[in-house]
NUVEX-542416 format. One record per residue (C-alpha): z, y, x; residue in one letter. Coordinates in steps of 0.5 Angstrom, whole numbers, plus 500, padded with zeros to 3 digits. Layout:
! residues N
<zz:Z | yy:Y | xx:X | resn:A>
...
This chain:
! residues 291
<zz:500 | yy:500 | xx:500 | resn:X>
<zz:502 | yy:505 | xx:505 | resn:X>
<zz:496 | yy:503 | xx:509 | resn:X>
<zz:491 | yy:504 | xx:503 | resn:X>
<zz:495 | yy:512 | xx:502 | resn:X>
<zz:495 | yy:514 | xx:509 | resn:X>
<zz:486 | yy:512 | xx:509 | resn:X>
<zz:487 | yy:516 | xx:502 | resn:X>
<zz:489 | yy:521 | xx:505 | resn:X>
<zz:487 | yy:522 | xx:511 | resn:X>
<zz:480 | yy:524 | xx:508 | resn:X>
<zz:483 | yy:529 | xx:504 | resn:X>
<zz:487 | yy:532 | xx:509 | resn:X>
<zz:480 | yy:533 | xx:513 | resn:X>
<zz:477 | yy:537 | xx:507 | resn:X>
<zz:482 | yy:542 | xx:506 | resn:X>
<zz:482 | yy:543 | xx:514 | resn:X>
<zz:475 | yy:545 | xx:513 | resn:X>
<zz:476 | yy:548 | xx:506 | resn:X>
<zz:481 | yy:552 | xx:510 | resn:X>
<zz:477 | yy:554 | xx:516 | resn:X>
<zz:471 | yy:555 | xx:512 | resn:X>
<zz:475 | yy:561 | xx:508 | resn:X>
<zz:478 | yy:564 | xx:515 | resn:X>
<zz:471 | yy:565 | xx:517 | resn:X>
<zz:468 | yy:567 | xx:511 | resn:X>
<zz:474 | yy:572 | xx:511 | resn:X>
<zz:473 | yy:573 | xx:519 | resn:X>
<zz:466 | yy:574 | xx:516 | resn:X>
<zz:468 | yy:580 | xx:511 | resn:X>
<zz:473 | yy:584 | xx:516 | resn:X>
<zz:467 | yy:584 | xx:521 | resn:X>
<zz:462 | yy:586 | xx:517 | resn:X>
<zz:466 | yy:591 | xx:513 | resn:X>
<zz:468 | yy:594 | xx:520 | resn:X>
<zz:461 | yy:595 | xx:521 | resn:X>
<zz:460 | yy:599 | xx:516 | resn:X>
<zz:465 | yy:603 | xx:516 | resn:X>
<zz:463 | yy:605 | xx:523 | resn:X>
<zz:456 | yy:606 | xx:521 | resn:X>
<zz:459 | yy:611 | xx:516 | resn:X>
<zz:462 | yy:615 | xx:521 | resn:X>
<zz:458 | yy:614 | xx:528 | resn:X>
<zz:451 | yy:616 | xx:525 | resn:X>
<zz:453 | yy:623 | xx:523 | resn:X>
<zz:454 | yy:624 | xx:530 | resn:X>
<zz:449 | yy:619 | xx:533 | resn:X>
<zz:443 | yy:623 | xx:528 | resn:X>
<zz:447 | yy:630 | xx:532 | resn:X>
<zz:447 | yy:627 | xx:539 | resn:X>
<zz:439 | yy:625 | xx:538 | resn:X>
<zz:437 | yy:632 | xx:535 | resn:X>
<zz:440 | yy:636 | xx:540 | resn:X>
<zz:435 | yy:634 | xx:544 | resn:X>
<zz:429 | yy:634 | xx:540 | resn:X>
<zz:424 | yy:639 | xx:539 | resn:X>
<zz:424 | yy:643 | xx:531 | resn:X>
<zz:418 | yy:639 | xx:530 | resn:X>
<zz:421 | yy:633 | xx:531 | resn:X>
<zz:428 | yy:634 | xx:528 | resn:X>
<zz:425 | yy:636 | xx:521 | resn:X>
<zz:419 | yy:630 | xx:521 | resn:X>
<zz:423 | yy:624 | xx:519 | resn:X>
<zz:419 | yy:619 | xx:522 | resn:X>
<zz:421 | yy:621 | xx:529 | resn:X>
<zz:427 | yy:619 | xx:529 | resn:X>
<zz:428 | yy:615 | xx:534 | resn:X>
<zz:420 | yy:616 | xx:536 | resn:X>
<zz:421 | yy:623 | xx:540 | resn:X>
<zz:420 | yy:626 | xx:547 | resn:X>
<zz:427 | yy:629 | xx:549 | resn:X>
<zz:428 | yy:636 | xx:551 | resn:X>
<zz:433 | yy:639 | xx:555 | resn:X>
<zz:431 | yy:646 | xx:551 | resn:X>
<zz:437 | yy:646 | xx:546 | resn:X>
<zz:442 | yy:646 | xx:552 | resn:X>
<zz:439 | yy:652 | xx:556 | resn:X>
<zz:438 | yy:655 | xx:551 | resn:X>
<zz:445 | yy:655 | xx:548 | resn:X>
<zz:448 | yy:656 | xx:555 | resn:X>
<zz:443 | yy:662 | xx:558 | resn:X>
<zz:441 | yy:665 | xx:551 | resn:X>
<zz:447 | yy:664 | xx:547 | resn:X>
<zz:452 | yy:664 | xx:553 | resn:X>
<zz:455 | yy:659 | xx:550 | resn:X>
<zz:460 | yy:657 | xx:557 | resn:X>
<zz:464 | yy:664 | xx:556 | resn:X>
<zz:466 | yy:662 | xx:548 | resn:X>
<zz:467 | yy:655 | xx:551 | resn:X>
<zz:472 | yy:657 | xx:556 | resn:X>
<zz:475 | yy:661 | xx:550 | resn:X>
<zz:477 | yy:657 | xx:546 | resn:X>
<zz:479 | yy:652 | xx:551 | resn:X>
<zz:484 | yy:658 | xx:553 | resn:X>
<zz:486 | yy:659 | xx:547 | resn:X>
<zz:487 | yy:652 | xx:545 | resn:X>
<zz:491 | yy:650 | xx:551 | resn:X>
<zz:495 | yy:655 | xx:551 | resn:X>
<zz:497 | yy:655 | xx:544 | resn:X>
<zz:499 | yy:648 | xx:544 | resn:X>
<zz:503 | yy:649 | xx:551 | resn:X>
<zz:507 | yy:655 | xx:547 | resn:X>
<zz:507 | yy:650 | xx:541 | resn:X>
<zz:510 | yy:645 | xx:545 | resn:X>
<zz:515 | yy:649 | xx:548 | resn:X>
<zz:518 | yy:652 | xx:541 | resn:X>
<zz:517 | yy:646 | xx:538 | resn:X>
<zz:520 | yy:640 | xx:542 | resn:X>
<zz:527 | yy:644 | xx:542 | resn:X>
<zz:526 | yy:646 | xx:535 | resn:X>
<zz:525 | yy:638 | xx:533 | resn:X>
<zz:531 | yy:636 | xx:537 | resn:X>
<zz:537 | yy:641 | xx:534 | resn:X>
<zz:534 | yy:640 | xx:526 | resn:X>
<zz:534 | yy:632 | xx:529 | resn:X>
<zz:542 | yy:633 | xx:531 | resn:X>
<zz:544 | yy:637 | xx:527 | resn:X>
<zz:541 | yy:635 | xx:522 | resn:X>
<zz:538 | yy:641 | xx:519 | resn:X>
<zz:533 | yy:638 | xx:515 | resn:X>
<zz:532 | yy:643 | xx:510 | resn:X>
<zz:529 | yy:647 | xx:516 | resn:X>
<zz:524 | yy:642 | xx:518 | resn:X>
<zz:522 | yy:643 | xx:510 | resn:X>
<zz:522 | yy:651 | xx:512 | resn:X>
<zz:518 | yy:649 | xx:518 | resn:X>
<zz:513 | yy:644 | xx:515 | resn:X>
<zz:512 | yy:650 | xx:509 | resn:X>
<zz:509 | yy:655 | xx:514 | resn:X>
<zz:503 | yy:649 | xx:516 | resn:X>
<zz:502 | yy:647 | xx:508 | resn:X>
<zz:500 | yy:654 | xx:507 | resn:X>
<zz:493 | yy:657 | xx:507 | resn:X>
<zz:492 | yy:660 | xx:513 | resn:X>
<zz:489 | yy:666 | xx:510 | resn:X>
<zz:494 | yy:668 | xx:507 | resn:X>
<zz:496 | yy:670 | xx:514 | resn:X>
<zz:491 | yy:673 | xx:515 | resn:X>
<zz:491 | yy:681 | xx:513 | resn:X>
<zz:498 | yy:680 | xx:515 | resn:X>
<zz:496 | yy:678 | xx:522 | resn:X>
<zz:491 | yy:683 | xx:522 | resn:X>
<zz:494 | yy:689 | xx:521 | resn:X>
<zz:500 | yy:688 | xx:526 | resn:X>
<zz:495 | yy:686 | xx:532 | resn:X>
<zz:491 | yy:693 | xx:530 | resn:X>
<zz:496 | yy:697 | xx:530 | resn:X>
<zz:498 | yy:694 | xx:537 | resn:X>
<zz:491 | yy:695 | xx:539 | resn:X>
<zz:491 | yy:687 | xx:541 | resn:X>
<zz:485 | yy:685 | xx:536 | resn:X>
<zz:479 | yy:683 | xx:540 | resn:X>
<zz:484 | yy:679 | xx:545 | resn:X>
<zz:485 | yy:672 | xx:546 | resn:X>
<zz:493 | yy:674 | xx:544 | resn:X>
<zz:492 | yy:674 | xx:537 | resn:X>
<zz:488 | yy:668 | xx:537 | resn:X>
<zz:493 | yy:666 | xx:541 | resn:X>
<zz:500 | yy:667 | xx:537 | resn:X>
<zz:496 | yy:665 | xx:530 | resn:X>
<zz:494 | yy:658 | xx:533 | resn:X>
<zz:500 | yy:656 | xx:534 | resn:X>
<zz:502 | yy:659 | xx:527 | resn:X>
<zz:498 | yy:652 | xx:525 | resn:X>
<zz:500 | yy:648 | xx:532 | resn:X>
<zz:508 | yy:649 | xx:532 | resn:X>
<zz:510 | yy:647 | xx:526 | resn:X>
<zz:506 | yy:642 | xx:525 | resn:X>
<zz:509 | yy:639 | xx:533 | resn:X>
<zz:515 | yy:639 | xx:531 | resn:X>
<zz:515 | yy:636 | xx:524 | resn:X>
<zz:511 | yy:630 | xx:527 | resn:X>
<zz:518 | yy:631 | xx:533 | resn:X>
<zz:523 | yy:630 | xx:528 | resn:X>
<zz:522 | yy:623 | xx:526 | resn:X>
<zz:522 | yy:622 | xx:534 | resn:X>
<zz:529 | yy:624 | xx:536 | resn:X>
<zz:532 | yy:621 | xx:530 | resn:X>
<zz:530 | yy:615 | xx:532 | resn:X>
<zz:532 | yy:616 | xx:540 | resn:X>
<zz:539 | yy:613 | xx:541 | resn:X>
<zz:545 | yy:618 | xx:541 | resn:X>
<zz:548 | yy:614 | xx:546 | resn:X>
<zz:543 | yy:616 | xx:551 | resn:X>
<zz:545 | yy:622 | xx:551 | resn:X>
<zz:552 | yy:622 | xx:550 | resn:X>
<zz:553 | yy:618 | xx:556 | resn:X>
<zz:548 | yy:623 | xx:559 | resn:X>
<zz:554 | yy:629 | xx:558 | resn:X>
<zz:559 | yy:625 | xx:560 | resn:X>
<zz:556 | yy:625 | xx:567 | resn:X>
<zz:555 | yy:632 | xx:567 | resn:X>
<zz:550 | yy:634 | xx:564 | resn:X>
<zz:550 | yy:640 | xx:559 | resn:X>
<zz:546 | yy:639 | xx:553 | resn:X>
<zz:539 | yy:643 | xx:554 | resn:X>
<zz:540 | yy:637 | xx:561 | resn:X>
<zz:540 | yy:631 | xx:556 | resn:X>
<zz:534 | yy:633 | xx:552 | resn:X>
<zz:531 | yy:634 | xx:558 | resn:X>
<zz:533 | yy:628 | xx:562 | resn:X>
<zz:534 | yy:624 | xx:557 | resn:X>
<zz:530 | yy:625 | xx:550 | resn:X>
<zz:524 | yy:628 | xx:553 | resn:X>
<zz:522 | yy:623 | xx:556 | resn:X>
<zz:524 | yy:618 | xx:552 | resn:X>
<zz:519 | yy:621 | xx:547 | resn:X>
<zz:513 | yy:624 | xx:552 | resn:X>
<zz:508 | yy:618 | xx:547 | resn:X>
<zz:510 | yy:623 | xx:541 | resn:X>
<zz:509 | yy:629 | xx:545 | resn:X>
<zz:502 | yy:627 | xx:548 | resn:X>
<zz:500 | yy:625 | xx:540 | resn:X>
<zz:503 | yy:631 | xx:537 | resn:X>
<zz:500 | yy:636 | xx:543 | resn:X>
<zz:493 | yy:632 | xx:542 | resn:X>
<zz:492 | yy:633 | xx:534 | resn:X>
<zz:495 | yy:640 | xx:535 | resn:X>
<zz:490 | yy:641 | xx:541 | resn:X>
<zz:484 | yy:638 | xx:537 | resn:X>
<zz:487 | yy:643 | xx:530 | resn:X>
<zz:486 | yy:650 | xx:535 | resn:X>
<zz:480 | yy:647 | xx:538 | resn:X>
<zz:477 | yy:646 | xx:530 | resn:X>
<zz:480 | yy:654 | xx:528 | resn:X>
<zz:475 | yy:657 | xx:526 | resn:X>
<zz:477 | yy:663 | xx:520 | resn:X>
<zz:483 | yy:666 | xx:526 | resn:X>
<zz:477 | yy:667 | xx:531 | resn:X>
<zz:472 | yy:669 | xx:525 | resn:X>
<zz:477 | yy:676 | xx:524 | resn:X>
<zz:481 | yy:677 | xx:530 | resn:X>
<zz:476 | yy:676 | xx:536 | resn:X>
<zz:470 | yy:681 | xx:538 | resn:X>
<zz:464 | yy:679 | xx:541 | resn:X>
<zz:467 | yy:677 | xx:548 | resn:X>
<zz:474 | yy:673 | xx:546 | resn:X>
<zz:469 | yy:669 | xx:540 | resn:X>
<zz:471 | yy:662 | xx:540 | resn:X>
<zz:465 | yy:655 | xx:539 | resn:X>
<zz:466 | yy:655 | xx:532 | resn:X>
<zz:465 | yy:662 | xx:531 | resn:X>
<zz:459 | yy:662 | xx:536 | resn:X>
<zz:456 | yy:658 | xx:531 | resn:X>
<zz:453 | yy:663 | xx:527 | resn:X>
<zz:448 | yy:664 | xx:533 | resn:X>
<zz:443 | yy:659 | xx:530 | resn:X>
<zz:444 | yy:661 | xx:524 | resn:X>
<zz:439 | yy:667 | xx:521 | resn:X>
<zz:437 | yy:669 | xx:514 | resn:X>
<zz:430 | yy:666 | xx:516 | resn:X>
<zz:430 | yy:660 | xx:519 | resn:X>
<zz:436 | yy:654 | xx:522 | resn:X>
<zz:436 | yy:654 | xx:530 | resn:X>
<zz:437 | yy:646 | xx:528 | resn:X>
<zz:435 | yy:644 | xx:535 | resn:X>
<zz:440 | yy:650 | xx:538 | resn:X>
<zz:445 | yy:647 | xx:532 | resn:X>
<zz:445 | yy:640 | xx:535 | resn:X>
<zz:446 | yy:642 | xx:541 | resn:X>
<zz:452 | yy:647 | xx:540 | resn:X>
<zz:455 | yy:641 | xx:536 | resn:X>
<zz:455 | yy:637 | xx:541 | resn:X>
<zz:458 | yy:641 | xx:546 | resn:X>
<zz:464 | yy:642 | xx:541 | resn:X>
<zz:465 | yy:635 | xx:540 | resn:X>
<zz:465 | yy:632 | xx:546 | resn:X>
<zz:471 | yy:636 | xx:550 | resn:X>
<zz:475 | yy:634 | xx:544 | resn:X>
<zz:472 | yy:627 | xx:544 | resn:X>
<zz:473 | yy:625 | xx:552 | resn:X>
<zz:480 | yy:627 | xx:552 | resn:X>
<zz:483 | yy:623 | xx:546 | resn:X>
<zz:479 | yy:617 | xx:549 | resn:X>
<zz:483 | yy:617 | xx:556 | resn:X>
<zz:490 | yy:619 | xx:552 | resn:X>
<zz:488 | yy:614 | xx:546 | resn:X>
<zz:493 | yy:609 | xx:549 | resn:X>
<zz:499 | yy:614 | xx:548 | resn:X>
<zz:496 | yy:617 | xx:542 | resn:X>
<zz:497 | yy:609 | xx:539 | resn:X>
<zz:504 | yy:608 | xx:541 | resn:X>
<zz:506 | yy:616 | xx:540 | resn:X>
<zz:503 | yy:614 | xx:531 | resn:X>
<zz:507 | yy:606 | xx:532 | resn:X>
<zz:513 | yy:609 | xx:534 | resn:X>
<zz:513 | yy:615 | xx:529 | resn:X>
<zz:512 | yy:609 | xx:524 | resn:X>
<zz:517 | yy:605 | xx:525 | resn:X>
<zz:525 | yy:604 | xx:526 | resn:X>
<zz:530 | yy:601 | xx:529 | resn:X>
């Protein structure tokens, strides 16, 4: 009898195992091929930006010459020898690095006495100034920098952004410093240190991963901005966003031109997340977890 079960059920045991393996790699199947469109939905865009930059205006408006085309490096000199397009790349990276450095110098303390002491209501404050529209600083902003004559300087472009970069740094830095070992610290003052020295011996480089994430999103948030520059910069402090508006005239697009711009835009934002993609992961994993 247990002879004939076991021949049974042998078979049967075989049959799921294949039903099972079959279903993993429809599944695994699925997953793939979902990725694939997802990734195509979002890479094509940039993919159609980056071919189109070094296209003639011919090409780029002939739908078959998608990929049937003679590249040009035409829309690059154009957009750095008659549009100058190095100065408003130069200002941007200015105003983004140093918005974000003095965000980050306002806002890590910041996250750090709301986390120990409690204050969450202040974050909620802090959190309120990122929630609101920006143009609703914006006449404000503008008339103080004029009657201190700073308009048409990166300074106000400067202090708006991190109307933008520090409030959000420091709500993503609270959870950071909640999380972090009070133990740490305290060990830390019973060898000595004062306060502001644990933070910074202590918590700080403990959260440098959330640090790293929030300066990058911050960073990328300034280097995007475009209605602070559009009011408070002058031809000579103008930003990327803003010089955009050169391939764009009342007549005709400067599509070529355009692509080009765009690609230069893109691209500084895109090689720094890919070499800090690392800490980017581990400063979103460890803001998401507890314990």
């Amino acid at each position: 009898m247990s002879s004939y079960t076991s021949s049974v059920s042998q078979p049967l045991l075989r049959s799921q195992l294949a039903q099972r393996r079959q279903r993993r790699l429809l599944w695994g199947t699925l997953r793939y091929a979902a990725i694939v469109v997802v990734l195509f939905i979002f890479l094509a865009p940039f993919l159609w930006m980056l071919l189109s930059s070094f296209k003639t205006q011919v090409d780029i408006t002939n739908a078959q010459n998608i990929f049937n085309f003679t590249p040009t490096l035409e829309n690059y000199q154009n957009v750095f020898q008659q549009y100058d397009f190095l100065r408003y790349l130069l200002n941007s990276f200015a105003v983004a690095a140093l918005s974000t450095l003095f965000s980050l110098i306002l806002g890590l303390p910041a996250a750090y006495a709301i986390a120990r002491y409690r204050m969450q209501w202040l974050g909620v404050v802090l959190l309120t100034a990122r929630i609101v529209p920006g143009i609703t600083f914006l006449i404000p902003w503008f008339i103080i920098f004029s009657r201190l004559r700073l308009t048409g300087t990166l300074t106000p472009l400067i202090l708006s952004h991190m109307l933008v970069g520090m409030p959000f740094i420091a709500w993503i830095m609270i959870s950071f410093y909640e999380e972090l070992p009070l133990e740490l610290e305290e060990a830390a003052k019973i060898d000595g240190a004062t306060p502001i020295g644990a933070f910074l011996r202590v918590a700080l480089p403990l959260s440098m991963p959330g640090v790293i994430t929030a300066g990058i999103v911050a960073f990328i948030f300034s280097w995007n901005n475009f209605m602070f520059s559009l009011v408070l910069a002058d031809d000579q402090t103008r930003t990327l966003p803003i010089a955009i508006f050169n391939f764009l005239t009342y007549a005709s697009v400067d599509w070529g031109g355009l692509m080009a711009a765009a690609v230069v835009i893109t691209l500084p934002v895109l090689i720094i997340t890919l070499f800090v993609q690392r800490y980017i992961i581990r400063g979103l994993t460890a803001g998401a977890t507890k314990g």
